[in-house]
TORVO-786302 format. One record per residue (C-alpha): residue number from 1; x, y, z. Coordinates in steps of 0.05 Angstrom, whole numbers, plus 5000, padded with zeros to 4 digits. Layout:
N
<rec num="NUM" X="X" Y="Y" Z="Z"/>
...
***
This chain:
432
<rec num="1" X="5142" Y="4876" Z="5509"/>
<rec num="2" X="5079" Y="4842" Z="5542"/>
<rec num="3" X="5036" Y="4790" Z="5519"/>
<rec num="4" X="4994" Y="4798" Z="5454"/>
<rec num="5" X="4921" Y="4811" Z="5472"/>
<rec num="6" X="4862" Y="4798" Z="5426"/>
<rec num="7" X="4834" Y="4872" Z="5439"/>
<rec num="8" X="4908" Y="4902" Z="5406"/>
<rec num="9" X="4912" Y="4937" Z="5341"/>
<rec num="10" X="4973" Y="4911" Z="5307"/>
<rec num="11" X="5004" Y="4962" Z="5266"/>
<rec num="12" X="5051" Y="4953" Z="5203"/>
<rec num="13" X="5087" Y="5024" Z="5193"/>
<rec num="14" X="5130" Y="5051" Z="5138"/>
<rec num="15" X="5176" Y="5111" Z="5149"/>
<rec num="16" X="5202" Y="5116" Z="5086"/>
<rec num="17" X="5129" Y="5115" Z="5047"/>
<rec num="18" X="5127" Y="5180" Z="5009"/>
<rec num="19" X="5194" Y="5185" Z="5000"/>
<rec num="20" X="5200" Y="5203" Z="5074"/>
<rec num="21" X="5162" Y="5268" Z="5064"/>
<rec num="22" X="5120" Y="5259" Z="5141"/>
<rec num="23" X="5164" Y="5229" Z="5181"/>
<rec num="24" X="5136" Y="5259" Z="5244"/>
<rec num="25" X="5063" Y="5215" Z="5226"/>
<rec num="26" X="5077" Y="5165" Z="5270"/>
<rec num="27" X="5066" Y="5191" Z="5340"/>
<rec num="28" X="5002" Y="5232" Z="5325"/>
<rec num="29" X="4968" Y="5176" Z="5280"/>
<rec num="30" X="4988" Y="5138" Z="5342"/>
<rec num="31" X="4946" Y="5172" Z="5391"/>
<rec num="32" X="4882" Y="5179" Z="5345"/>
<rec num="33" X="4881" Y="5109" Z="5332"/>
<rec num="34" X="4885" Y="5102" Z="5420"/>
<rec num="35" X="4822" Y="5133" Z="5422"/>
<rec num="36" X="4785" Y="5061" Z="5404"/>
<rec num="37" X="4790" Y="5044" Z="5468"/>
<rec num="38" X="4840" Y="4988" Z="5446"/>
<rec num="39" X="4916" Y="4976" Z="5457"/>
<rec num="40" X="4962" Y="4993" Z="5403"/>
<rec num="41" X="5020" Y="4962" Z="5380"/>
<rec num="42" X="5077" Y="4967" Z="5327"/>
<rec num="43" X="5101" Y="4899" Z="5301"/>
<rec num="44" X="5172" Y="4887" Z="5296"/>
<rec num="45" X="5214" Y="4870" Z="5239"/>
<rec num="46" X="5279" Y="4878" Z="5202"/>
<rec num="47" X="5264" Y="4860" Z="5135"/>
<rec num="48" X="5187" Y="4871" Z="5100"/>
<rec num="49" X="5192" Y="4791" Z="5095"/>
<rec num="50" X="5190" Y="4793" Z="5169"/>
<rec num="51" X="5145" Y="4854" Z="5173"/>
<rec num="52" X="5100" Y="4797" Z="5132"/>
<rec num="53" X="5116" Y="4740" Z="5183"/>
<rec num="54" X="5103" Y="4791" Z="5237"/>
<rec num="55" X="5032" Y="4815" Z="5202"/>
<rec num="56" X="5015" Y="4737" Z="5199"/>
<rec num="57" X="5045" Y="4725" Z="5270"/>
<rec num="58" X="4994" Y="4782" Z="5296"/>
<rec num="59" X="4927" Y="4752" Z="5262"/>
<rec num="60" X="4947" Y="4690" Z="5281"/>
<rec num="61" X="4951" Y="4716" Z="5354"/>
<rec num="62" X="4872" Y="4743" Z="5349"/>
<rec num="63" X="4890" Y="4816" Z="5339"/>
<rec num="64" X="4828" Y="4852" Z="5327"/>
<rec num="65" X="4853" Y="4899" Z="5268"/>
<rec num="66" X="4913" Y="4906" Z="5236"/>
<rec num="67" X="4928" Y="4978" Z="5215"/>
<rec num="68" X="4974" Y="5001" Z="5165"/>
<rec num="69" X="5018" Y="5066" Z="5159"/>
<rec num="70" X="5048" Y="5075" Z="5080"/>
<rec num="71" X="5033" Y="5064" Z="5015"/>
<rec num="72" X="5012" Y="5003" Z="4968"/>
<rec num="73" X="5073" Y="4960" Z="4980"/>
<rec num="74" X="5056" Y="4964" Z="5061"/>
<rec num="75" X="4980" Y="4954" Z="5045"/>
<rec num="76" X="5005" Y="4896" Z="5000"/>
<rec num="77" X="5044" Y="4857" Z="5055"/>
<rec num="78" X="4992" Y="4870" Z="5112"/>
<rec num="79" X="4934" Y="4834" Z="5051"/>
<rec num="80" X="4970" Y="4776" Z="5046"/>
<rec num="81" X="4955" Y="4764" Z="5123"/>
<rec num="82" X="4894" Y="4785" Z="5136"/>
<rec num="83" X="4854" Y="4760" Z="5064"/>
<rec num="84" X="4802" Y="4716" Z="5085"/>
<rec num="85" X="4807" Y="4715" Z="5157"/>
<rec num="86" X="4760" Y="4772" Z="5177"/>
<rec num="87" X="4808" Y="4804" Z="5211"/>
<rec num="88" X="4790" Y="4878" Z="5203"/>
<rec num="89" X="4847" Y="4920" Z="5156"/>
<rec num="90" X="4860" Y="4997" Z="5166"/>
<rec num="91" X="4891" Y="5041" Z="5116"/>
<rec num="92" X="4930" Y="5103" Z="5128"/>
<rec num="93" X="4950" Y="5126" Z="5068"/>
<rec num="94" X="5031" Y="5154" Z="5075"/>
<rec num="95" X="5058" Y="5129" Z="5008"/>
<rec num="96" X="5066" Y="5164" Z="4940"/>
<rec num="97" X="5021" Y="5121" Z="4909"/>
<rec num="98" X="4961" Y="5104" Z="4952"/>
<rec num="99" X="4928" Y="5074" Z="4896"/>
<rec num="100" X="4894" Y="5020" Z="4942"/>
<rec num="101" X="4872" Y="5078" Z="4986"/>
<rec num="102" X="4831" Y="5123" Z="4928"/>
<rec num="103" X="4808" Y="5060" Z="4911"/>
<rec num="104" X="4780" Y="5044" Z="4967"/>
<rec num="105" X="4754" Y="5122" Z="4980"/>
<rec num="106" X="4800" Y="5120" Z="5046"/>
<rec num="107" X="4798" Y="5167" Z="5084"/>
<rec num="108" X="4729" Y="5179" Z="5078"/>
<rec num="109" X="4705" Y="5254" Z="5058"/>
<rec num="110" X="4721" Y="5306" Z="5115"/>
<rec num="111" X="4653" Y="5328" Z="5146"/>
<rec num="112" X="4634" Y="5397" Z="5112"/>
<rec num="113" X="4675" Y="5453" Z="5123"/>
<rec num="114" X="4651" Y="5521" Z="5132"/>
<rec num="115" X="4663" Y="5565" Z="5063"/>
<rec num="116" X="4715" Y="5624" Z="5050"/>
<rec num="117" X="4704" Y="5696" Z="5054"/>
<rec num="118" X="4694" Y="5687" Z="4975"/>
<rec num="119" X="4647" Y="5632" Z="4983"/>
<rec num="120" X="4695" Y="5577" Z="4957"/>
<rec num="121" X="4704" Y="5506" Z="4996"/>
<rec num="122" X="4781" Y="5503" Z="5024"/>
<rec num="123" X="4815" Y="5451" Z="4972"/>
<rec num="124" X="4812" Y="5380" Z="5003"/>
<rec num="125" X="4886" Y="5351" Z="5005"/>
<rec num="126" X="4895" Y="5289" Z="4953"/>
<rec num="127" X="4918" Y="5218" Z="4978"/>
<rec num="128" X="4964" Y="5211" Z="4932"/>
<rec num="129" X="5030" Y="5245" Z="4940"/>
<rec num="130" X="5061" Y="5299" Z="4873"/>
<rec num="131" X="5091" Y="5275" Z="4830"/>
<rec num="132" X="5077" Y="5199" Z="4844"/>
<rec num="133" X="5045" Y="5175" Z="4780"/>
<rec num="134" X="5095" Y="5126" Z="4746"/>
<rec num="135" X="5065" Y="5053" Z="4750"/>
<rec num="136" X="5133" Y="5024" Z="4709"/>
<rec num="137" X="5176" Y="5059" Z="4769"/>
<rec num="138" X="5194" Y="4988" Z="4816"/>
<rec num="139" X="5195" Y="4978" Z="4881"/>
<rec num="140" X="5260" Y="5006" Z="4911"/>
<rec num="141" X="5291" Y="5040" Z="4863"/>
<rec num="142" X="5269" Y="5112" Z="4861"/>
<rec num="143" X="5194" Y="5110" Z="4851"/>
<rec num="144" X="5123" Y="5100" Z="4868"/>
<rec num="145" X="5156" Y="5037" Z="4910"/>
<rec num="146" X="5177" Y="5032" Z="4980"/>
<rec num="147" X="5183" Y="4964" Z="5001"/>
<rec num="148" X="5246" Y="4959" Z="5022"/>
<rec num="149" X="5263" Y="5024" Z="5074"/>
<rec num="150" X="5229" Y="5017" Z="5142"/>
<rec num="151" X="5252" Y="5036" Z="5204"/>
<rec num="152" X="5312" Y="5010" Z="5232"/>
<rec num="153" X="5302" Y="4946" Z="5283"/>
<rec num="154" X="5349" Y="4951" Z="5340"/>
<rec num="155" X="5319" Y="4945" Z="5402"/>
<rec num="156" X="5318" Y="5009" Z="5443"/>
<rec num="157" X="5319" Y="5044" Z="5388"/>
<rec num="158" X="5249" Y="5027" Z="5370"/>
<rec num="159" X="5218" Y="5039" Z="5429"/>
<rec num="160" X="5239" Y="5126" Z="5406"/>
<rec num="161" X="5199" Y="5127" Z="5346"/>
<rec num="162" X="5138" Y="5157" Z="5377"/>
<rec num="163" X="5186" Y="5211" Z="5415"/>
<rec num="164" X="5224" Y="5221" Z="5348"/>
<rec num="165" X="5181" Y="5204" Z="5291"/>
<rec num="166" X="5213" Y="5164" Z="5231"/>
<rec num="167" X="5290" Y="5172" Z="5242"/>
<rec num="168" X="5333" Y="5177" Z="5174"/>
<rec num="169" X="5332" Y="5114" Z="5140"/>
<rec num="170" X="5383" Y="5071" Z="5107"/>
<rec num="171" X="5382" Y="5039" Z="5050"/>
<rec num="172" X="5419" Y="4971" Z="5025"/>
<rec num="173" X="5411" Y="4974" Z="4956"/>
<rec num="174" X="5380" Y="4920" Z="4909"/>
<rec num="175" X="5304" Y="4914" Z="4891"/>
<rec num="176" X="5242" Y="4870" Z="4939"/>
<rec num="177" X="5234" Y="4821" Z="4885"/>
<rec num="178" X="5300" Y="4802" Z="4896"/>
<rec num="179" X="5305" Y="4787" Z="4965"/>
<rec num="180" X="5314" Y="4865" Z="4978"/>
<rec num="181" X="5283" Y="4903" Z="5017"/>
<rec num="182" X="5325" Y="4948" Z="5072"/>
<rec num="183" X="5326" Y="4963" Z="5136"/>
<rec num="184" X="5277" Y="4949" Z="5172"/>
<rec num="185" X="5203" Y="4956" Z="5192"/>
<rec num="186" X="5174" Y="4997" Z="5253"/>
<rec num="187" X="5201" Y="4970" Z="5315"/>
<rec num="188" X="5167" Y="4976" Z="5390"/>
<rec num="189" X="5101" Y="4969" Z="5429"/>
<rec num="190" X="5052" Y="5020" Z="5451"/>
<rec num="191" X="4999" Y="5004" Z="5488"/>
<rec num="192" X="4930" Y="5050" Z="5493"/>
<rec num="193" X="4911" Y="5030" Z="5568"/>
<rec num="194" X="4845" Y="5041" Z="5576"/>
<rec num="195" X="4865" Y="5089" Z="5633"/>
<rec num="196" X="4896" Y="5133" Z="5587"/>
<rec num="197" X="4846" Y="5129" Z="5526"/>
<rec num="198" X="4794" Y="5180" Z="5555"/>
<rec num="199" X="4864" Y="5228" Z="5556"/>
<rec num="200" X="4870" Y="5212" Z="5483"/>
<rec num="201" X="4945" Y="5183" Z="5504"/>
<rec num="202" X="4982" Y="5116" Z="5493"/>
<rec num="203" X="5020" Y="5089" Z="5541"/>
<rec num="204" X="5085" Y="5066" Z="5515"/>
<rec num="205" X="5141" Y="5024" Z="5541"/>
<rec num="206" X="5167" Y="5072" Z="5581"/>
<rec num="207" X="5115" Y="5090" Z="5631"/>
<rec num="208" X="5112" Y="5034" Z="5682"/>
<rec num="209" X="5061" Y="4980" Z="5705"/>
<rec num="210" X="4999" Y="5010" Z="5717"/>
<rec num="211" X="5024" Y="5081" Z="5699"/>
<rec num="212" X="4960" Y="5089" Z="5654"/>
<rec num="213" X="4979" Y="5125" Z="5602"/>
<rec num="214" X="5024" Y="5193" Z="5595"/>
<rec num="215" X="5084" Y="5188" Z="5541"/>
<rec num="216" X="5094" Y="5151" Z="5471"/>
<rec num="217" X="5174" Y="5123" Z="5488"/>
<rec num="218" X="5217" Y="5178" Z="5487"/>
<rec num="219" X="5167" Y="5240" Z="5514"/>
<rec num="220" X="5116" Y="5258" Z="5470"/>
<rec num="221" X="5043" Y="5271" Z="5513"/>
<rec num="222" X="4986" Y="5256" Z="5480"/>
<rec num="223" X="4933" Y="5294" Z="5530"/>
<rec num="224" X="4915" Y="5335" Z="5475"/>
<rec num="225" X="4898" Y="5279" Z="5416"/>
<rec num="226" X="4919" Y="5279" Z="5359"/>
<rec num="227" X="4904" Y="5348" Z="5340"/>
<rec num="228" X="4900" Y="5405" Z="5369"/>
<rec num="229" X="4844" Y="5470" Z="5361"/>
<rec num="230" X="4888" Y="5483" Z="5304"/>
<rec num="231" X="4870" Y="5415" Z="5257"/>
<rec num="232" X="4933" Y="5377" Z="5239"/>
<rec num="233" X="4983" Y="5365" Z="5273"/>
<rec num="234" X="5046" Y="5401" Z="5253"/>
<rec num="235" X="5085" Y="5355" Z="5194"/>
<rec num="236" X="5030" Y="5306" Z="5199"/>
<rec num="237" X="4982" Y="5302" Z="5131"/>
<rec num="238" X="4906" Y="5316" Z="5142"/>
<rec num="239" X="4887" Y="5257" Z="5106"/>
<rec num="240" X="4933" Y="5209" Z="5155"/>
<rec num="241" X="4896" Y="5237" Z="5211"/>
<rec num="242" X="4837" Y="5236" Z="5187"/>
<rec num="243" X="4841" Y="5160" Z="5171"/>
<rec num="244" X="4866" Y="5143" Z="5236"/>
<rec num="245" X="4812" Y="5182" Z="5269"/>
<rec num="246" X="4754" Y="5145" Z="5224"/>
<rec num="247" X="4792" Y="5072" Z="5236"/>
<rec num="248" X="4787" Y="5092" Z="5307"/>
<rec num="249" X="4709" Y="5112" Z="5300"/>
<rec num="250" X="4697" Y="5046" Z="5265"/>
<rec num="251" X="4731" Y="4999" Z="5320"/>
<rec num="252" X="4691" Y="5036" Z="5373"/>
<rec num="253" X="4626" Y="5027" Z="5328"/>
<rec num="254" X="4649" Y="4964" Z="5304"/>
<rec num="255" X="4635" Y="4985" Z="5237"/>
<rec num="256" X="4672" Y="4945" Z="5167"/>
<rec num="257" X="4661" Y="4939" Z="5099"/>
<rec num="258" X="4682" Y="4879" Z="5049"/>
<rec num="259" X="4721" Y="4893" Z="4991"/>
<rec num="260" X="4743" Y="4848" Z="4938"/>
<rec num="261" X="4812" Y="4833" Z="4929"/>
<rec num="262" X="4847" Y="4777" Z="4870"/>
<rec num="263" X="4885" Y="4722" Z="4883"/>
<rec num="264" X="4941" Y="4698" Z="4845"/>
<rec num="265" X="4965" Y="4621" Z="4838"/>
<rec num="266" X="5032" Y="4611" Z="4804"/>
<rec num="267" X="5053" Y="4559" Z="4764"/>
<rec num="268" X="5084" Y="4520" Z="4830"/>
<rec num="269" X="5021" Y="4526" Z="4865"/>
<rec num="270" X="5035" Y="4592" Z="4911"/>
<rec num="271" X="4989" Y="4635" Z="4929"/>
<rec num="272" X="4986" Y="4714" Z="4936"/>
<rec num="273" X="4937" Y="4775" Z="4941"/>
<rec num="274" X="4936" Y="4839" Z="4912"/>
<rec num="275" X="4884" Y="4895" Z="4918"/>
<rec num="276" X="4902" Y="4935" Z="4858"/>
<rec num="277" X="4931" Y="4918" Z="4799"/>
<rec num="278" X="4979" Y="4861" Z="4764"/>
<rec num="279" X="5021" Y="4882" Z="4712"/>
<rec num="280" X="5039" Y="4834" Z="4659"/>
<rec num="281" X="5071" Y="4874" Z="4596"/>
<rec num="282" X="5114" Y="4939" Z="4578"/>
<rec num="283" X="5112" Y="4952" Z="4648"/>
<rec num="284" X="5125" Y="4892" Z="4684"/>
<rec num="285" X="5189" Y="4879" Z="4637"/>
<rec num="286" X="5225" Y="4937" Z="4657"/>
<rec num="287" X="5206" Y="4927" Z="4729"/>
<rec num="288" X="5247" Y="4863" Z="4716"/>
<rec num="289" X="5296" Y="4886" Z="4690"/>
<rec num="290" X="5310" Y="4946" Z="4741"/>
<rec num="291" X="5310" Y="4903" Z="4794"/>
<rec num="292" X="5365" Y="4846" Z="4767"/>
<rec num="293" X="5418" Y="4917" Z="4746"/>
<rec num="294" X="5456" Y="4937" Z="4807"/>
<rec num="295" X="5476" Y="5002" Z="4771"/>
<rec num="296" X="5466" Y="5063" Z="4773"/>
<rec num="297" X="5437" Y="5065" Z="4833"/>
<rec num="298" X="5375" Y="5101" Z="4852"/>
<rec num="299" X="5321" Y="5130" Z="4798"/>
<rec num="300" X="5372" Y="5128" Z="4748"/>
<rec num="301" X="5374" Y="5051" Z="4740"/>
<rec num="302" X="5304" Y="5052" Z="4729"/>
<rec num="303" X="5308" Y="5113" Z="4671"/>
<rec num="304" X="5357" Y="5065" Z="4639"/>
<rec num="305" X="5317" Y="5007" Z="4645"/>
<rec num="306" X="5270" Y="5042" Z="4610"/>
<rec num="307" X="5317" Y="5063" Z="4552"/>
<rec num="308" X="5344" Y="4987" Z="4548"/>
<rec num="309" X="5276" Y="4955" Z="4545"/>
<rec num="310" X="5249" Y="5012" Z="4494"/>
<rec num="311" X="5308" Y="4991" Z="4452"/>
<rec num="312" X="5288" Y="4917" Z="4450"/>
<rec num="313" X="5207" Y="4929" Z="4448"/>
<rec num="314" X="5174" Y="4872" Z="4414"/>
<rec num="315" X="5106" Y="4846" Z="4410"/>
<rec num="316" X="5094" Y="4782" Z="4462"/>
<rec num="317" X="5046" Y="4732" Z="4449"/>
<rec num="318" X="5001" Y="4723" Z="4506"/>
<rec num="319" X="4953" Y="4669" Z="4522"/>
<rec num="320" X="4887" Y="4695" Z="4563"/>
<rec num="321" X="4828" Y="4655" Z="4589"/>
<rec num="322" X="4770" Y="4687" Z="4609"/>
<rec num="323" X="4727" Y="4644" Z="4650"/>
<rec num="324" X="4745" Y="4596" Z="4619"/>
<rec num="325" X="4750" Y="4631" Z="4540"/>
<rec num="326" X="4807" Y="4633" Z="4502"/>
<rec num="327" X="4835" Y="4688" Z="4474"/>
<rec num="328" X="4911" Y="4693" Z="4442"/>
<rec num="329" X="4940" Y="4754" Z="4416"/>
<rec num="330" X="5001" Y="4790" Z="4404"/>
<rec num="331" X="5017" Y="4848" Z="4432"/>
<rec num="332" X="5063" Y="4891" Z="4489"/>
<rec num="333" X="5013" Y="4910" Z="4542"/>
<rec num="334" X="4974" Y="4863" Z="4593"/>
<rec num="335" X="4942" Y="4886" Z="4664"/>
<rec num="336" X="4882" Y="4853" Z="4709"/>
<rec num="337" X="4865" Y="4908" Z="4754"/>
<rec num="338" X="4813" Y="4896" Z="4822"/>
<rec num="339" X="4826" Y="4969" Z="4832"/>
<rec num="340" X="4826" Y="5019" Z="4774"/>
<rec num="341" X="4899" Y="5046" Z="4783"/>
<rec num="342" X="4971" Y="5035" Z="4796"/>
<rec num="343" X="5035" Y="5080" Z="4808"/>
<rec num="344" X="5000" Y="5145" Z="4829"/>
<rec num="345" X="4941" Y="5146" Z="4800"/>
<rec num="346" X="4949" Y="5115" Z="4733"/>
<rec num="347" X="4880" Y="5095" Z="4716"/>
<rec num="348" X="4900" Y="5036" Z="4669"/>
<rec num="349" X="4837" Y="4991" Z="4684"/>
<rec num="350" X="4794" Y="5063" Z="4695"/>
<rec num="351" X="4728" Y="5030" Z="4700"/>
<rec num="352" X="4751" Y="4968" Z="4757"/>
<rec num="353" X="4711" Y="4968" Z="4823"/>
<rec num="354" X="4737" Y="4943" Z="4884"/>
<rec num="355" X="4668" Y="4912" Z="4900"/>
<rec num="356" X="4625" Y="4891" Z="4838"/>
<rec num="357" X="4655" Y="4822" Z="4850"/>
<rec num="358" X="4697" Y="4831" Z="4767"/>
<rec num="359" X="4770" Y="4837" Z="4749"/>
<rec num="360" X="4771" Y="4880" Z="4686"/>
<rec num="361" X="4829" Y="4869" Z="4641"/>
<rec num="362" X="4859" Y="4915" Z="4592"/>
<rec num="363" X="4912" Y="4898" Z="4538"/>
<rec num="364" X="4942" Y="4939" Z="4484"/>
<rec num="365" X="4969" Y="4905" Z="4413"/>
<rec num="366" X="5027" Y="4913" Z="4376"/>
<rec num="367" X="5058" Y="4982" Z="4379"/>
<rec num="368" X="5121" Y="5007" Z="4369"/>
<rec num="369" X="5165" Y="5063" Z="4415"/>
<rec num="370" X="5135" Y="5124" Z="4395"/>
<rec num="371" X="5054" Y="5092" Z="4398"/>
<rec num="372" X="5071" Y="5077" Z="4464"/>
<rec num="373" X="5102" Y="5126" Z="4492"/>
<rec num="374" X="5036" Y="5178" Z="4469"/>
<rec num="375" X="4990" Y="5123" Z="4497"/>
<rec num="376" X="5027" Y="5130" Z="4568"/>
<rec num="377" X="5004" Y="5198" Z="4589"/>
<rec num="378" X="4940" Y="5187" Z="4574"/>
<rec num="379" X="4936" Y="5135" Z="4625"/>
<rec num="380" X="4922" Y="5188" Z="4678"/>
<rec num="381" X="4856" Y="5204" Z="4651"/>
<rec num="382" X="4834" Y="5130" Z="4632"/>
<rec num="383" X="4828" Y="5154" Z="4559"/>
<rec num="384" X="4878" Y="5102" Z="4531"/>
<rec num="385" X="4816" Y="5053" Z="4536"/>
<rec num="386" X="4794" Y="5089" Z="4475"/>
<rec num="387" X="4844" Y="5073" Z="4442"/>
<rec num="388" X="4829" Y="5018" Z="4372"/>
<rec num="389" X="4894" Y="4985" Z="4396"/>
<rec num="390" X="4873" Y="4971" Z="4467"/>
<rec num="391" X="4818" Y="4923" Z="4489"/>
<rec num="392" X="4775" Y="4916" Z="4551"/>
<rec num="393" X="4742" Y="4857" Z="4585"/>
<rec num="394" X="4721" Y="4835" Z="4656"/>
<rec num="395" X="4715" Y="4765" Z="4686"/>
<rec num="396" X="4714" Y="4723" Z="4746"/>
<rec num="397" X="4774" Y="4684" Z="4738"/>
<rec num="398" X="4833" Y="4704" Z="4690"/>
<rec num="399" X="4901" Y="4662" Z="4671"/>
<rec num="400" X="4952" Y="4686" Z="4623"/>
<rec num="401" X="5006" Y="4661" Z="4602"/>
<rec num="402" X="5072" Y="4678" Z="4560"/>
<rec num="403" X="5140" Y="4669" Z="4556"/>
<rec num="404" X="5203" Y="4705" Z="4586"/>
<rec num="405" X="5150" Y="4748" Z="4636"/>
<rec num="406" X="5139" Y="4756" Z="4717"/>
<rec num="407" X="5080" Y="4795" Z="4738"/>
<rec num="408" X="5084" Y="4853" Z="4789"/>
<rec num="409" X="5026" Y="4863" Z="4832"/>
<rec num="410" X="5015" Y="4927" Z="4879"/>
<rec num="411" X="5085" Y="4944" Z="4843"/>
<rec num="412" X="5113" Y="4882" Z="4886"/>
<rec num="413" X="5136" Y="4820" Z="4850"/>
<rec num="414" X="5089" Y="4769" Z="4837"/>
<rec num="415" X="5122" Y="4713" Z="4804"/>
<rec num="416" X="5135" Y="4692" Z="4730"/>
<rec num="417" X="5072" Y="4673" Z="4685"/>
<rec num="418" X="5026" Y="4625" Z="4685"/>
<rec num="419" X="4986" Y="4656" Z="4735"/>
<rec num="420" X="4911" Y="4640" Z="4750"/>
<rec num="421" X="4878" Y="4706" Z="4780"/>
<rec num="422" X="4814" Y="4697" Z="4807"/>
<rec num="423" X="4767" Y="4761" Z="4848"/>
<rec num="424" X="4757" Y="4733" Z="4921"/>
<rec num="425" X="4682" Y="4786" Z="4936"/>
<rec num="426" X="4695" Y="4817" Z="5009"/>
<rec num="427" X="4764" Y="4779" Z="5014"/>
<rec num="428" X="4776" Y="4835" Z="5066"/>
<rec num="429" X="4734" Y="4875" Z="5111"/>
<rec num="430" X="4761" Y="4957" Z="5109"/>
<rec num="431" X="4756" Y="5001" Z="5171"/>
<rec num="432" X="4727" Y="5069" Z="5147"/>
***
């Protein structure tokens, strides 16, 4: 596979991300991120812990970027090695979420387009994916989630993923928080020789020493980009391509921009970051309680997760300190967002900025089935704010606490409560 150089992109790639809708991303995001000038290569992993080892593994190595290819969950492992380093991120949003992503305003605005016969603008394409929005949905079983289903590690049969795009994935069953997550991440190494950028190809494994440039493993030629005169390529989402190709703008320009991210302490003294939003209520509980059923499997065990939790609703009593403030109060809903959405778009903390340096928190009281269930659609909008049941504040530094929780962060599993959150301004520096 050669040895790591400090001018690679490492990239962390997802097949599965958006429920497997682009599998044929891959290869074409692959040769618009070539045209930096810099070599490009895929970690490898079985298991998203190991995609994580492997993301920490790269900065370690002096990678100049590392790129990711999927939703929030991908975006989420990829944060926890590059927070604080100033190791340059990339975002290609692939996932049905992409909350992070719209956050962030990735991929930035196409240039202007030339109008219709009618006069109208063509319709830009949204990041996130129909049909994502469902923040309670957990990781791996059925929704928003995809941590878990990468692409299969076995040797040779990474090194086709650029020829094939994402092959059919498989699935193991059980949920990321506990111990989940499926087979495997994105396997293989492609290299962008600088013989071959000015082609707009990456060389991959297969062409030989000094070959400079010609196929991605497995046959596909790059000489015409990523795109050809007709935009997109076929399969491949306008927005992905349009990331890549601003990413790859930015490394040539070598042009960043800080954004905050929060980092959480648990009780034991472990740290983690997330970019958009920890869940800590309703929400969080039935992500537990998803995750520890092993059936049905599927969306299904999530539905009744939902029913079983519904059943049982009860006010918590919750514990929050606001730099350093204390404020207790009963009640079933709890979330600290850096960004102002989770699950698709759910704008739960509507007014959170990913660089005014805040966390905004929002909590709803007591309320019983039927109040919450006509809060929850309002979520999409941000109107739930206006709610006389739910309440909005911002700080620095947040800790809450209560009994018989875990929070979920970026829909992954944080940890149980305690757990000090505290907003980390330009934690990590975005390419855009």
């Amino acid at each position: 596979m050669g040895d790591p150089s400090v001018d690679d992109i490492a990239v962390l790639a997802n097949p599965r991300a958006g429920r497997g809708r682009h599998r044929g991303l891959l290869p074409a995001v692959l040769d618009a991120l070539a045209t930096s000038g810099r070599p490009v290569r895929l970690l490898t992993a079985s298991t998203g812990a190991e995609a994580e080892q492997a993301c920490h593994r790269a900065v370690a190595e002096g990678v100049s970027a590392l790129i990711t290819i999927g939703g929030d969950g991908t975006v989420h492992r990829a944060l926890q090695a590059v927070a604080g380093t100033g190791v340059p991120l990339g975002v290609i949003p692939a996932g049905t979420g992409n909350d992070f992503a719209a956050a962030a305003n990735l991929p930035p605005p196409p240039p202007s387009r030339p109008r219709g016969a009618d006069g109208t603008e063509p319709v830009a394409e949204p990041v996130a994916e129909p049909g994502a929005g469902d923040p309670l949905r957990p990781r791996g079983v059925g929704g928003a989630g995809e941590s878990g289903d990468f692409l299969p590690s076995s040797g040779a049969g990474g090194a086709e993923v650029g020829a094939r795009g994402f092959p059919g994935p498989r699935w193991v069953g059980g949920a990321e928080a506990q111990g989940l997550p499926g087979p495997g991440w994105a396997e293989g190494f492609f290299r962008g020789g600088r013989g071959a950028v000015g082609a707009g190809r990456a060389r991959g494994p297969a062409d030989g020493p000094g070959s400079g440039g010609g196929r991605h493993a497995g046959g596909r030629r790059g000489s015409g980009g990523a795109r050809g005169a007709g935009g997109a390529a076929p399969g491949v989402p306008e927005t992905a391509l349009r990331a890549a190709e601003a990413i790859a703008g930015a490394l040539r320009s070598g042009r960043d921009h800080p954004v905050d991210l929060a980092r959480v302490t648990g009780a034991e003294g472990g740290v983690r970051w997330f970019g958009t939003v920890l869940a800590a209520g309703f929400d969080a509980v039935v992500n537990e309680r998803a995750n520890r059923m092993r059936w049905p499997r599927g969306p299904r065990r999530y539905d009744l997760a939902i029913v079983l939790e519904l059943a049982r609703l009860r006010s918590r009593h919750y514990r929050l300190v606001l730099d350093g403030v204390d404020h207790r109060f009963d009640g079933v809903l709890v979330a600290v967002g850096n960004g102002p959405s989770y699950g698709g778009g759910m704008r739960i903390c509507p007014d959170a900025d990913l660089c005014d340096g805040m966390l905004d928190v929002v909590t709803g009281g007591p309320m019983g089935r039927g109040a919450l269930a006509r809060l929850k659609p309002r979520l999409r909008q941000g109107t739930h704010v206006r709610d006389p049941r739910v309440g909005v504040h911002r700080a620095r530094e947040v800790v809450i606490e209560a009994d018989g929780i875990a929070g979920y962060a970026d829909g992954e599993r944080i940890g149980p409560l305690p757990l000090r959150i505290g907003c980390e301004p330009g934690a990590v520096r975005l390419l855009r």
